[in-house]
C-alpha distance (Angstrom), angle and dihedral (degrees) to the residues before:
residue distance angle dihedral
X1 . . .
X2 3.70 . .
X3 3.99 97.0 .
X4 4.13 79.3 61.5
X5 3.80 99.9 49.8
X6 4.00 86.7 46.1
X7 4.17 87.0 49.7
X8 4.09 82.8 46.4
X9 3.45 94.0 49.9
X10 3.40 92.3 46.4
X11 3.73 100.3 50.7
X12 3.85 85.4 52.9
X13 3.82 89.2 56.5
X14 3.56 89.6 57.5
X15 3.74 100.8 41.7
X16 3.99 89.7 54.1
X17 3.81 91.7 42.8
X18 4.08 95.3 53.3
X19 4.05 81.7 44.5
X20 3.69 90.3 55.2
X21 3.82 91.6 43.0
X22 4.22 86.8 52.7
X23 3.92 95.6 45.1
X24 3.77 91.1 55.8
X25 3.53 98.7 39.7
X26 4.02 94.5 51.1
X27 3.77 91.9 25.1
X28 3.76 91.4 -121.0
X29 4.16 133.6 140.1
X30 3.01 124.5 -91.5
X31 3.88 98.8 -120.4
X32 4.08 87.1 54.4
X33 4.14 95.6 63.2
X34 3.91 94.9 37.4
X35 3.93 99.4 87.1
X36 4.09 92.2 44.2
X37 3.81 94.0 52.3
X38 3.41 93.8 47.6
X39 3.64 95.3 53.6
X40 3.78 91.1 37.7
X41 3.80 92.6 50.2
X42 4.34 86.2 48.6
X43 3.56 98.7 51.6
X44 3.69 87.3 46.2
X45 3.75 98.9 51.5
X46 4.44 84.7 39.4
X47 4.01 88.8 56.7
X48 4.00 92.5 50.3
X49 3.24 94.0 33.8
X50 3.72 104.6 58.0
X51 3.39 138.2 66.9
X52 4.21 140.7 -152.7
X53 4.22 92.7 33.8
X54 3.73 128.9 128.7
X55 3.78 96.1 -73.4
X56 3.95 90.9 52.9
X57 3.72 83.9 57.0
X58 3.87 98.9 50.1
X59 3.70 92.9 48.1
X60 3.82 86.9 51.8
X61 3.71 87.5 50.3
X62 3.44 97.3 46.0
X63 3.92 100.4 47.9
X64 3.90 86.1 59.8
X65 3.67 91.7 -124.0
X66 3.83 105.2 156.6
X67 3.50 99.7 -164.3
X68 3.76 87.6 57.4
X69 3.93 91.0 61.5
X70 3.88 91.0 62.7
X71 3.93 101.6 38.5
X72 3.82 116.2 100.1
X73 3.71 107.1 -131.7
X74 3.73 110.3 177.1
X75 4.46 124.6 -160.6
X76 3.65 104.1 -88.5
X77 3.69 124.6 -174.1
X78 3.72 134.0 150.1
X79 3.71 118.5 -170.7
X80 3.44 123.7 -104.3
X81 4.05 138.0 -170.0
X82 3.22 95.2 -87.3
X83 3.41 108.5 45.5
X84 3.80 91.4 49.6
X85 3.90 87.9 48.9
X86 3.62 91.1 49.4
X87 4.07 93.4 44.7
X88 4.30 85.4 46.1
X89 3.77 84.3 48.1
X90 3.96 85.5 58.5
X91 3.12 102.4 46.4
X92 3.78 104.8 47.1
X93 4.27 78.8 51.7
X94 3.69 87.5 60.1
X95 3.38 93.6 46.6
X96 3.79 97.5 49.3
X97 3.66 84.8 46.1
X98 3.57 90.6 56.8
X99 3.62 97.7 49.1
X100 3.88 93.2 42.4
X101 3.41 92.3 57.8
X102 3.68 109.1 24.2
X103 4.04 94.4 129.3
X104 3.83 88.3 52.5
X105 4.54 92.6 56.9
X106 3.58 93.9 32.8
């Protein structure tokens, strides 16, 4: 239990310091970048964290390995820590977003 609060709190560490990085490199809040490295930072982690999708399949296909071709490999993917800190971490930026600039959407 503690080993995945300390990978939690970690993750968070390095969501807000890539969103720091971003705001001072395009001179932006910090509010504005939160949603899109969240959802950057989940399909990452979703890509390398799964198995059996479409680039499983090409790399079978390209290695030349027959007995790849007719195996049935279906997308796995179980969630992890970080991914589910990283999708929170989204979707707390939307809903900042949201309330930051609710006069400006409605």
């Amino acid at each position: 239990m503690l080993k995945k609060f300390i990978i939690g709190v970690i993750t968070v560490l390095f969501l807000v310091i890539i969103n720091i990085i971003l705001n001072d490199l395009t001179d932006t809040h910090f509010i504005d970048v939160m949603l899109f490295v969240g959802i950057v930072i989940s399909l990452i982690i979703l890509f390398f964290s799964s198995s059996g999708g479409f680039t499983t399949k090409y790399t079978d296909l390209a290695m030349g390995n027959p007995a790849n071709d007719k195996s049935d490999k279906s997308f796995k993917f179980s969630p992890n820590v970080p991914f589910v800190v990283s999708v929170a971490y989204a979707v707390i930026g939307l809903l900042a977003s949201l309330f930051i600039y609710v006069d400006y959407f409605f």
